[in-house]
N, C-alpha and C positions, 0 to 999 in steps of 0.2 A: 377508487382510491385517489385521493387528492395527492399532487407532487407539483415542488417547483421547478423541475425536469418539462419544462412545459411549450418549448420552444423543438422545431421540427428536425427530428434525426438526420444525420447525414454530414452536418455542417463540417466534419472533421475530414471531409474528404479531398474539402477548398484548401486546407488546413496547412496540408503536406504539399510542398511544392514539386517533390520526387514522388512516386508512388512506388513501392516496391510489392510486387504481387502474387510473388510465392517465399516460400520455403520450403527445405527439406527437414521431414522430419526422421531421428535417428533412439532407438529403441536399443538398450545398451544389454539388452537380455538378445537380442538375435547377433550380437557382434557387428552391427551396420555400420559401415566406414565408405571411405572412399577413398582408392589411394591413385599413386600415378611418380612412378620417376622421375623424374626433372631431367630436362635432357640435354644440360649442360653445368658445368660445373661456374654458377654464377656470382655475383659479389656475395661471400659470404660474409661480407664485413657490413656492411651496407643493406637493408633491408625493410618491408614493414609488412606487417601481416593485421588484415582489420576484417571484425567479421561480427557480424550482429544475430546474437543468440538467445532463446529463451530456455532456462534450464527446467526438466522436467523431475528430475533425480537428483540426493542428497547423499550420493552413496559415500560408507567410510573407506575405500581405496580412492575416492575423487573421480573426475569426469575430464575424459582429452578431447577437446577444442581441432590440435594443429601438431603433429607429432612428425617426426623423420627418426631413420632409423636405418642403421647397421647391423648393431648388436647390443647385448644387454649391457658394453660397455662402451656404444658408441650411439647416443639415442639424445633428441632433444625434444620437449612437450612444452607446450602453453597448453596448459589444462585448470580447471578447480583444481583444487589441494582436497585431502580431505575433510579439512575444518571448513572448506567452502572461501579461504582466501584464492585469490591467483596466483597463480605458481609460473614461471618461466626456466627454465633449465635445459642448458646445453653443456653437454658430457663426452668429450672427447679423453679415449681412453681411461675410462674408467675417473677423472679427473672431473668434477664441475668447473668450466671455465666461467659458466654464469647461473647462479642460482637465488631467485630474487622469488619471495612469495611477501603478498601483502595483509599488513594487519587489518585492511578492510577487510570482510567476509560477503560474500555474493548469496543468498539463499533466497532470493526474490522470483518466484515462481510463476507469476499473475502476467509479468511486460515483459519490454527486451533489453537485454544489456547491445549495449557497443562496445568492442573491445577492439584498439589498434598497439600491436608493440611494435616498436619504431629503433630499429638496431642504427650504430654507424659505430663500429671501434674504432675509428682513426681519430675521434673528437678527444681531447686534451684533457678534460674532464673527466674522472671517472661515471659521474651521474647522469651524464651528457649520454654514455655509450650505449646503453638501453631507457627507452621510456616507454610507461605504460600508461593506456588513458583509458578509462571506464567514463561512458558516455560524454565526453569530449574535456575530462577532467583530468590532468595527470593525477599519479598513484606516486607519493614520497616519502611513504611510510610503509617501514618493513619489515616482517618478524627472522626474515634470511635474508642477506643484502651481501650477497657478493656480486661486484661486476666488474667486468671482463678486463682483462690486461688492452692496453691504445694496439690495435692494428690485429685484435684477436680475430681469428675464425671461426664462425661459428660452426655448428651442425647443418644447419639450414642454411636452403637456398643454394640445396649443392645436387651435383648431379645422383642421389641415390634416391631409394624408397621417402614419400611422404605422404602423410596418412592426415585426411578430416574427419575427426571423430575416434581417432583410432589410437591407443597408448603403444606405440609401435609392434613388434612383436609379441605381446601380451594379448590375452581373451579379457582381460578387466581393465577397470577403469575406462571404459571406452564414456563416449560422448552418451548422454539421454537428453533429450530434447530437439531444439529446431535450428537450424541456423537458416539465415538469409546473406545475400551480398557476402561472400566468403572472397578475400581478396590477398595476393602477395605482391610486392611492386619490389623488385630485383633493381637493387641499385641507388635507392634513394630511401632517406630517412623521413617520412614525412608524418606531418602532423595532425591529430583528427579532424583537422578543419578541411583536409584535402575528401574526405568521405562522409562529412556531414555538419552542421551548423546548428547553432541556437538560434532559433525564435520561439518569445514572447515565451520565455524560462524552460521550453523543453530542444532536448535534442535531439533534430531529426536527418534523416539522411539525406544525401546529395546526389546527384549523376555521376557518376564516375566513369562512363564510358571516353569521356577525354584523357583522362590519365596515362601517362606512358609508364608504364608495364615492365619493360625490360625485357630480357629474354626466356626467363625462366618463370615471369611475371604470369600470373590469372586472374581469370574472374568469373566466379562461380554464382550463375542467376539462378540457377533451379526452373527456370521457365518451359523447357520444354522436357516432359514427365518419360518421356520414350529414347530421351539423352540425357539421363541424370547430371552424372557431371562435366557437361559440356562446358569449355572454355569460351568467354566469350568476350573475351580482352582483343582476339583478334591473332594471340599468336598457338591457338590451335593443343594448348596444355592441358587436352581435354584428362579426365579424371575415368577411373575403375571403379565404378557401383557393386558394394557388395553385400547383401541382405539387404537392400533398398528396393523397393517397386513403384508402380508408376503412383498408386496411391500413397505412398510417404511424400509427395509433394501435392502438398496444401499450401489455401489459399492466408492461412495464419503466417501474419509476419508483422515488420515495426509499424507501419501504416495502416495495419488493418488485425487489429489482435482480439483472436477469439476467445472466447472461455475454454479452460480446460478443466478439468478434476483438482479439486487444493490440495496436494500434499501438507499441506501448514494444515490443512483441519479435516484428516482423516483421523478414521480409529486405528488401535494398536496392530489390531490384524490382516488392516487391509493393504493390497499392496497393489501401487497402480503401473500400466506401463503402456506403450504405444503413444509417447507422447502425453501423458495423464490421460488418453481418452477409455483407456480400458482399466477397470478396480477388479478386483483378484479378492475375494472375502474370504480370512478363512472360515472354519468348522462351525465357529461363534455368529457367523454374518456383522451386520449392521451399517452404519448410514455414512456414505462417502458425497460431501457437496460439493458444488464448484465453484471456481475462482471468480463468478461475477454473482452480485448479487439483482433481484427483481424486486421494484417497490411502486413501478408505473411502467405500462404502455402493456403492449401483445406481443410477447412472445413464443419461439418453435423448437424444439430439439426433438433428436430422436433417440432410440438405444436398442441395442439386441443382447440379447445374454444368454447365457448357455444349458438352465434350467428352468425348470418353472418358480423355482424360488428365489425369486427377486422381487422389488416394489420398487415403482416409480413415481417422482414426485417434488414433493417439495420441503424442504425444513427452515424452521424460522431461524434466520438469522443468530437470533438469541441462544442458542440450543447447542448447546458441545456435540456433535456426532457421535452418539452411540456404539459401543460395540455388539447391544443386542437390536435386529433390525426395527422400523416403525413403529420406534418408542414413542415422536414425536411429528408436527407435520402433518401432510396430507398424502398418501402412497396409494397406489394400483397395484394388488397383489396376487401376481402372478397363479399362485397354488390352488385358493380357493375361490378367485375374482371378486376379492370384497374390496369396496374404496375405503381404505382406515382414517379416523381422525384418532390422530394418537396411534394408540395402543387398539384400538374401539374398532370393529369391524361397521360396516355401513351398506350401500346397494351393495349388490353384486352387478359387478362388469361385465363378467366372464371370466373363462381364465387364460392364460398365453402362456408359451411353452417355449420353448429354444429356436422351433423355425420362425417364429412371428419377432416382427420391428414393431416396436413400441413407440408412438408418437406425442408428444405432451404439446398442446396447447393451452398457455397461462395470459389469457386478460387479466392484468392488473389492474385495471381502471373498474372494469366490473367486477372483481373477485371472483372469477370464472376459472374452472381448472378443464380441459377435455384431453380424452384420450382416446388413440386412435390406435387401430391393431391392422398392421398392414394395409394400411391406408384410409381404412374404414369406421368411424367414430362408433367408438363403445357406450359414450353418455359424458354426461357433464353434471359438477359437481360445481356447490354455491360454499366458497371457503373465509375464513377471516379474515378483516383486512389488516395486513401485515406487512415486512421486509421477508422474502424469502429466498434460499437458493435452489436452485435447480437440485434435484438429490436422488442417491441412486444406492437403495439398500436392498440389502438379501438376508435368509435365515440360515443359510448353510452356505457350502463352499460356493460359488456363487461366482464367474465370472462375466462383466458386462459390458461394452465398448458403446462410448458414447457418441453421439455428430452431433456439434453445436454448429453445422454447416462444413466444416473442413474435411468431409471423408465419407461420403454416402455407399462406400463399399465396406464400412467397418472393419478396418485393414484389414483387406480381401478376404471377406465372409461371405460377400453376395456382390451383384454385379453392381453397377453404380448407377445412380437415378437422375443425375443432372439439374435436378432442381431448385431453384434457387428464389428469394425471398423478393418481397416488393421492390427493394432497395438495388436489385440487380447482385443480392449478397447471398453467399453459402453453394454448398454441394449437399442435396437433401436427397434422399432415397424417394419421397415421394412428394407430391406437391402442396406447395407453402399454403394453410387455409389464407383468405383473402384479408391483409393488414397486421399480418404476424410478420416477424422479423427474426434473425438469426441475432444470437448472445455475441456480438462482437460491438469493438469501441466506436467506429461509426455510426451503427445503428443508435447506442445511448443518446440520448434526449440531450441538447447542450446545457449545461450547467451557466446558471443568471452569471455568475463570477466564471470568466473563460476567455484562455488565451486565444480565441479565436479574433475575438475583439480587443486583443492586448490586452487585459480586464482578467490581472491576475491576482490569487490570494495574498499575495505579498505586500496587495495596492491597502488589504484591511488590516492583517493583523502579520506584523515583524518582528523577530528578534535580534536585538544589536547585542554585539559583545563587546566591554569595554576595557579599561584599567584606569584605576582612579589616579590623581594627578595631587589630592590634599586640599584641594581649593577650588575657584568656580571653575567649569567647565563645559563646554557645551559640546554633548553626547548627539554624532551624528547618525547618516546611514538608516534612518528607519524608512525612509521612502513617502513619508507623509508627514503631517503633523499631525499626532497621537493626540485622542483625548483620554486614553486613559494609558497610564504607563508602571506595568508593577518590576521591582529594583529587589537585587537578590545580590550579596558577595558572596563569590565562588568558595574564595580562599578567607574567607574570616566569618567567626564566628556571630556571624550580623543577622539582624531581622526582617524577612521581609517586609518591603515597603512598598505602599501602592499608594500615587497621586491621579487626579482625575481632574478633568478643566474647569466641570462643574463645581464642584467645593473648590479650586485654585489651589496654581501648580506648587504654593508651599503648604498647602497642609496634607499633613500626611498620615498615614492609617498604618497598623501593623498588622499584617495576618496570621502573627500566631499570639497574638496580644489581645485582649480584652480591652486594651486602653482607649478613653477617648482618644478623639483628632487633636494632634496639635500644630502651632504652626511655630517652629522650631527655628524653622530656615527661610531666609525672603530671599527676596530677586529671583526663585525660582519662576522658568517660564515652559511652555510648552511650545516647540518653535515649528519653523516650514520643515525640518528635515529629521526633530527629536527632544532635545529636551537639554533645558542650562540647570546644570546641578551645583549646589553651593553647601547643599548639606555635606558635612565630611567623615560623618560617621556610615550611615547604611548605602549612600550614594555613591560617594566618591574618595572613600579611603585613600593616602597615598597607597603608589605598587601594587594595592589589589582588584582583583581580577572579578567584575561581574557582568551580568547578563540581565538585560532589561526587555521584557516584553509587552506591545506595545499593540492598542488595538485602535480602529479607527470608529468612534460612533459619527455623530450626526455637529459637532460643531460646538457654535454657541447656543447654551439649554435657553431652550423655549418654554414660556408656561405652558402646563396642562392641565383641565379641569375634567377630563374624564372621569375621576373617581370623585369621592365625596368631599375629599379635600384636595387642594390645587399643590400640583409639583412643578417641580422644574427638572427636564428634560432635553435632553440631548439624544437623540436615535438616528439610527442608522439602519434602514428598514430591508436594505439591498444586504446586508452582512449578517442582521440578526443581533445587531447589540445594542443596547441602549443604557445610558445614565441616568439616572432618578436621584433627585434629592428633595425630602419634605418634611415638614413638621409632623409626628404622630402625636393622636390626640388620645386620649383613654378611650375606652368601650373599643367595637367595632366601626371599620374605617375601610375605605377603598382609594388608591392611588393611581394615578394615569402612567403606563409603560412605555407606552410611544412606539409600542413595536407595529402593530397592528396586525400581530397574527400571535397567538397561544404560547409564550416563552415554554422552552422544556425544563429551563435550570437559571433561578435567580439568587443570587447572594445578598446580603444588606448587613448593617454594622450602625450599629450606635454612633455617633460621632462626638456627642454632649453627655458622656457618663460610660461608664465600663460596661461594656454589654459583649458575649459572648459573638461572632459572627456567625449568623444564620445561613443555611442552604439547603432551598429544596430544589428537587431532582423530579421530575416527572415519573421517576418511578415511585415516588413514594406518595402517587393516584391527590386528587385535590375533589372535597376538602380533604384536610388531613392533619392526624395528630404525630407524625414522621416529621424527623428533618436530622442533619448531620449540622456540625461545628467547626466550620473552617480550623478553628485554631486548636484543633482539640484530636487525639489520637481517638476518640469513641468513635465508637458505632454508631448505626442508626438511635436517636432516641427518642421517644414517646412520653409528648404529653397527656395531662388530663381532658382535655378537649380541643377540639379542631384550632389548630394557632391559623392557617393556612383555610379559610373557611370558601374562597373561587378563585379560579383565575380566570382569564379570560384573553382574546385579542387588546382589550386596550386596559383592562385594571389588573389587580390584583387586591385580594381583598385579605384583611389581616385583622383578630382579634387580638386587641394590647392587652396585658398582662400577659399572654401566655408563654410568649419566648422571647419579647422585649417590651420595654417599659417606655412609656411618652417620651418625647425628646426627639430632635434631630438625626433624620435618619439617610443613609447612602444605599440606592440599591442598583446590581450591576446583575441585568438580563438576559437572556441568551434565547436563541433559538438557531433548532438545525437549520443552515442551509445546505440542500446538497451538493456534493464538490468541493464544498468549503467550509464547512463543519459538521461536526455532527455530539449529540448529547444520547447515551445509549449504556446499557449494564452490558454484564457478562459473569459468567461463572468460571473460577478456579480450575485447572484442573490437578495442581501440585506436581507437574512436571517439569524436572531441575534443567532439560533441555527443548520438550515442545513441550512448548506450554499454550495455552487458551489463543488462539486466532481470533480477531478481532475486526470485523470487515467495516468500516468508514467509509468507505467509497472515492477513497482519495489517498495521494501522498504524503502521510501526518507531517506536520512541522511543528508540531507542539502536544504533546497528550498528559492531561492533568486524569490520576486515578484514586480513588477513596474505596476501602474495604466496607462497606454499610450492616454485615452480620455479624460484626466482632471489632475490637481495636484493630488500629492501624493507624498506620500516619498516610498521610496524601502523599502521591508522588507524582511530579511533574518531570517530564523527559523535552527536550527538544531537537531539531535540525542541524540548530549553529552548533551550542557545546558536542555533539557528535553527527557533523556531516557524514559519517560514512556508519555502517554496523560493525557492532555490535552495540545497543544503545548502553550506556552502562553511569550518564554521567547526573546524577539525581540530586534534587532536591526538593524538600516538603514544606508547604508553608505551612503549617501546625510546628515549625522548628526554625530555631536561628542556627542549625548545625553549619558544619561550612560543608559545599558540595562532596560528593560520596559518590567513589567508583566501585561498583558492583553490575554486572551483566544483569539484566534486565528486560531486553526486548531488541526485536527488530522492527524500524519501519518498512513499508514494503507500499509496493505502487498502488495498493489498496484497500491499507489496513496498518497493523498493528500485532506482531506475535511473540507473548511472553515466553525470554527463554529462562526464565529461573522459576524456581519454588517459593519465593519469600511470598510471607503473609501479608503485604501491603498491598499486593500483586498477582500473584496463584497461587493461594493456598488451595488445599484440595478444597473444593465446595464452599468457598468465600464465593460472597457474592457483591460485587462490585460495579460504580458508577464510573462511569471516565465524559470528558468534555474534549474534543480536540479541535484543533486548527488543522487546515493543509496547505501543503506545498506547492501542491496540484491536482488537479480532479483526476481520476483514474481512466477517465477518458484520452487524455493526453501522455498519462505520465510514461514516463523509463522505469527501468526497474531499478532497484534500490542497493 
């Protein structure tokens, strides 16, 4: 399997300038916490608490982080809420002195959050007296906003009970998932930069071992499995382990983040827990994947389950998780030892039972699948070449505990195997076959676009938000000079517009118009940092509010004589995007794309007469009589003959008459890179709250979606108009509407999850094309 993942794993290890190398992991169904008295009564005015977590659970009472506690009327939490905002709240006598939850929401399952809240009530301000930072960002938006009277006390940071992971005297609500670096500094208010730093656009941690502490102050490393919550600040505030063992500290933490089980793309009745690494099937079974996906190199996991009825393996990407098992994919099934494609039974392996550990080795490079049964290879299987995830279904009640390396005693099922992969990475029950490698983010292949190299997505394609002024104005902040640049009002009923350097920066295109190009408006330029706008209708309205997105091709267009008639081009071969502009002639014709490898997704527009905007999609196979309407709420539609007759690395080839007619023509090309784009379908599944997961492989900062079975209008989401989730802030270019707030979706550190039902979006069994941008490769990223 060819990938541009082709540069050698590990680089991410240079990456981190701190390494943090455990965590503890906390299981909300065994009540696991950790508590300890404080053993003095310390500034309770003055304070900060920072602790970097990955959530494993979305439960509807919420999840506690940092709790202290009296009584049910004297208790204070930093916990999730149960809409998954953060919650802070401190309750003296029955009273909320401070009760602040934020209208971001946290449901990012795949990375890690940072979280530091930073008290001082004696500051003069009220805004001042609590702050809250998710990954070294303050939080100033909030759907409860009370805070604290100047010189308040709080709950915390006093001599009684305080509980990690624990919702004080309650058995719910406790913590599910990992924490690392859990920290409180008695006495000072300080700010995320004292626990961690931005480089090259992610946030990572720092050393904190200099920090002064205070007296009630700690610092919880998780390092040594035999002293769970040992202090190790110095001032001996060591912690009470309770339902924790030596195997809940794993080597998954923000520097080194392993796969776990997706809760965003299980089925209805599975239910996961121990971290996501154990799925719970009910009655019905079916197919539960994990949070990384495989599309190149050798990879190792393991699993033990509690029946003979389970299947291990793999499911495509593409493929909603079943509620009946081994609908789809490649699986090892336990019962009768047949290897399934599909549904389809195949060898028989053998069978395996509840005492046997199940081993999968996946070559992706050679589309090789092996399996091994207690250490012993069963056989090997020759599969499709595809994206797949790791996948782990059953036909009945069915429970299975996975090791993607972090836990070779499958929270204490069997003794532990110490094994670990090339890389000097994972805890493996048995040993690593030779050039296989454990599912964690160092291990991934670096990404061509990568902050390792400073060499980030934001260097290709940006989004500015603006406010028109009436008149000329030069729109900055894109981080480059944009060759192509498409213009959108938020707030007025305007059309989109898209200029490009190639045709020149005043003429301009409508994407939900048919209309030729015109050139309206001069003195437009495309400059070192964005774009001088003069237009004052779609560009630069007085007071109104839009958003310009902006990608970077290849410059000043070059001829190209690749196809049978000569274009002019501009590509950018490191991004995957390219400008084309050429004369079409009648008959059959071929054009040079400049990309120099297979585009997945090219658009093109008449420029000299009204013509409809064309788009094909690699799913609608080449030749081909498919294509969609930019400017048009249709469906897929089909012509009489092949319009789209090859494409290729460097042409494309196009029969005139079929879906436009001779004349002047704009075409704008696309191919995935990984890390930093990707062009890919998906299917519906009509859930008004989890709806269809979507794996990219990165941080989206932009996702453009089109329904292809039915009408729909396209929907484009971005980063800027909604930094934080719930995404909800749309608009379509098939419509001059003004932007629309409706919920919509979550980005997440590696992927995309619709939370509503609309038909543009998830309808049940719509089937659907999306194009995105990232923020950052999933290699790197935080969670969202």
């Amino acid at each position: 399997m060819s990938s541009l993942f082709n540069i050698a794993a590990g680089g991410q290890a240079g990456f981190y300038d701190y390494q943090i190398n455990d965590s503890l992991r906390f299981d909300d169904g065994s009540t696991a916490n950790l508590s300890k008295t404080l053993p003095d009564s310390g500034d309770r005015q003055t304070w900060t608490f920072s602790a970097w977590v990955k959530r494993s659970a979305f439960p509807s009472n919420g999840t506690t982080i940092f709790g202290s506690f009296i009584n049910s009327q004297n208790y204070g939490l930093i916990r999730f809420l149960d809409g998954d905002g953060i919650s802070f709240v401190s309750k003296i006598s029955d009273v909320n002195g401070i009760d602040l939850t934020t209208n971001a929401l946290f449901r990012d399952p795949s990375s890690w959050y940072h979280i530091v809240v930073a008290v001082d009530t004696t500051q003069s301000t009220s805004t001042d007296r609590v702050k809250i930072y998710v990954n070294g960002t303050q939080i100033t938006s909030f759907s409860t906003s009370t805070y604290p009277s100047q010189n308040y006390n709080s709950i915390f940071n006093y001599n009684i009970l305080h509980y990690v992971g624990r919702y004080g005297g309650h058995t719910s609500a406790n913590y599910d998932g990992y924490m690392a670096e859990v920290h409180l500094i008695d006495g000072q208010q300080l700010s995320p930069t004292s626990f961690g730093k931005t480089k090259s656009g992610v946030w990572i941690p720092k050393d904190t071992s200099g920090l002064t502490f205070g007296t009630n102050g700690f610092r919880l490393e998780f390092g040594d499995s035999a002293a769970i919550g040992d202090d190790t600040s110095g001032n001996g505030n060591d912690f009470t382990a309770t339902n924790l063992s030596a195997h809940d500290v794993v080597p998954d933490s923000p520097t080194l983040n392993y796969s776990t089980l997706n809760p965003l793309r299980k089925h209805a009745g599975a239910t996961l827990s121990e971290g996501n690494l154990t799925v719970t099937h009910d009655s019905g079974g079916g197919e539960q994947p994990a949070t990384f996906a495989i599309s190149s190199g050798k990879w190792y996991w393991e699993v033990k389950q509690s029946t003979q009825y389970a299947a291990y393996g793999l499911l495509q990407v593409t493929a909603n998780p079943s509620s009946a098992s081994i609908v789809s994919g490649y699986h090892w099934y336990g019962a009768n030892g047949s290897f399934y494609t599909g549904a389809t039974a195949g060898t028989n392996l053998g069978t395996f039972g509840s005492s046997d550990i199940i081993s999968i080795a996946y070559n992706a490079d050679d589309n090789e699948l092996t399996f091994y049964k207690n250490g012993v290879s069963a056989g090997t299987e020759s599969i499709v070449d595809n994206e797949y995830y790791p996948d782990f279904a059953a036909g009945t009640s069915v429970a299975s505990t996975v090791n993607f390396g972090q836990d070779s005693t499958f929270a204490g099922a069997t003794t532990a195997g110490g094994n670990s992969d090339a890389n000097g990475y994972g805890d493996f029950k048995y040993a690593v076959p030779s050039g296989y490698l454990a599912l964690n983010s160092a291990n991934l292949p670096e990404p061509s676009i990568t902050p390792l190299d400073d060499d980030l997505p934001e260097d290709y394609f940006n989004t500015v938000l603006y406010t028109g002024n009436g008149s000329t104005q030069s729109i900055t902040g894109v981080g480059f000079q944009p060759n192509f640049s498409w213009f959108k009002s938020r707030t007025n009923a305007a059309h989109h517009v898209v200029h490009d350097s190639v045709r020149g920066a005043d003429q301009r295109l409508f994407t939900s118009l048919t209309n030729a190009e015109d050139a309206a408006f001069t003195g437009q330029s495309f400059d070192s940092d964005g774009f001088t706008a003069t237009n004052t209708n779609e560009l630069n309205a007085n007071t109104q509010s839009y958003v310009m997105w902006n990608w970077l091709a290849g410059g000043t267009a070059v001829s190209n004589t690749d196809g049978t008639i000569t274009s002019s081009v501009s590509a950018n071969t490191e991004a995957g995007f390219s400008i084309a502009t050429y004369t079409e002639p009648s008959g059959s014709f071929s054009f040079g794309h400049g990309l120099g490898i297979t585009p997945d997704m090219f658009i093109f527009k008449r420029r000299d007469g009204a013509e409809n905007w064309i788009v094909w999609h690699k799913h609608f196979g080449s030749p081909t009589t498919n294509g969609l309407y930019l400017d048009s709420t249709l469906g897929q539609f089909t012509t009489g003959a092949n319009w789209l007759t090859a494409i290729d690395s460097d042409t494309i080839t196009i029969t005139s008459g079929q879906v436009s007619g001779a004349g002047t023509k704009v075409c704008y090309a696309f191919k995935s890179i990984e890390g930093y784009s990707k062009i890919g379908t998906y299917t519906g599944n009509g859930s008004t709250t989890d709806g269809t997961f979507v794996y990219t492989g990165f941080r989206p900062a932009w996702v453009m979606v089109k329904k292809t079975n039915g009408a729909g209008n396209w929907v484009v989401t971005d980063n800027k108009r909604d930094p934080v989730n719930v995404i909800d802030a749309l608009l379509s270019p098939d419509l001059p509407n003004v932007e629309t707030d409706t919920d919509a979706e979550d980005f997440t550190s590696n992927g995309f999850k619709m939370r509503d039902a609309h038909n543009t979006r998830n309808a049940s069994g719509g089937n659907y094309i999306y194009m995105a941008f990232a923020e950052m490769p999933f290699k790197y990223a935080n969670a969202r």
